[in-house]
N, C-alpha and C positions, 0 to 999 in steps of 0.2 A: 504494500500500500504506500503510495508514495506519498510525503511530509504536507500536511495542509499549511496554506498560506495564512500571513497573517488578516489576510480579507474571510478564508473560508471558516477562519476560527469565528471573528467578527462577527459573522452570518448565523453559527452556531449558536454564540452566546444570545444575540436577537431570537432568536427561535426560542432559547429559554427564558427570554425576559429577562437577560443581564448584560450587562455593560462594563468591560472594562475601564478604568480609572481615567488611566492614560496609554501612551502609545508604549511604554518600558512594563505596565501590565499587560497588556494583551502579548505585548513580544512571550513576557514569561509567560502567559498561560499558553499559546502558541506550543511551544519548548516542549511545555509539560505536559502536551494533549499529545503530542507525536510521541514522545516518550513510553506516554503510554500504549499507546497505537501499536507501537513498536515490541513493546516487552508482552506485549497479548498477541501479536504476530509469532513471536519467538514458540509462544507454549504449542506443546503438540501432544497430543493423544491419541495413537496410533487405532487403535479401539474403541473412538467414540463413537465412531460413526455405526460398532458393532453393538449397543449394546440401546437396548428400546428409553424411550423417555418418560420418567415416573412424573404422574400430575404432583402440583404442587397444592391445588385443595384438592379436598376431601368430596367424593359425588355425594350429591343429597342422599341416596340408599345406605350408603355406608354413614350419612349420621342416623338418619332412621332405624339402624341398630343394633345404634346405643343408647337409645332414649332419646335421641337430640329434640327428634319433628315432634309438635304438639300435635 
């Protein structure tokens, strides 16, 4: 992935509703968002792609139960 600019950062933080300070903030957050970029590019899991996706809630049935549903 190649390094976003200090404009596409800019455009990022507009999308969240934040604003860098000045021009020596945005450079640093710039820095810091490719860095990250970067160190999440690096991670590999040879076997993720092998192994099925667990939900992260709970299906209504499975609280039904446990007592959950009135």
């Amino acid at each position: 992935m190649p390094d976003l600019t200090a404009d596409e950062t800019r455009s990022l933080l507009r999308a969240l509703d934040l604003a860098p300070l000045d021009a020596v903030d945005l450079d640093e957050i710039t820095h810091r968002v490719n860095a990250i970029n970067e160190a999440a590019a690096a991670l590999e899991d040879p076997e993720a792609d092998a192994i099925d996706p667990i939900p992260v809630f709970w299906l209504t049935a499975e609280g039904e139960e446990h007592g959950d549903a009135g």
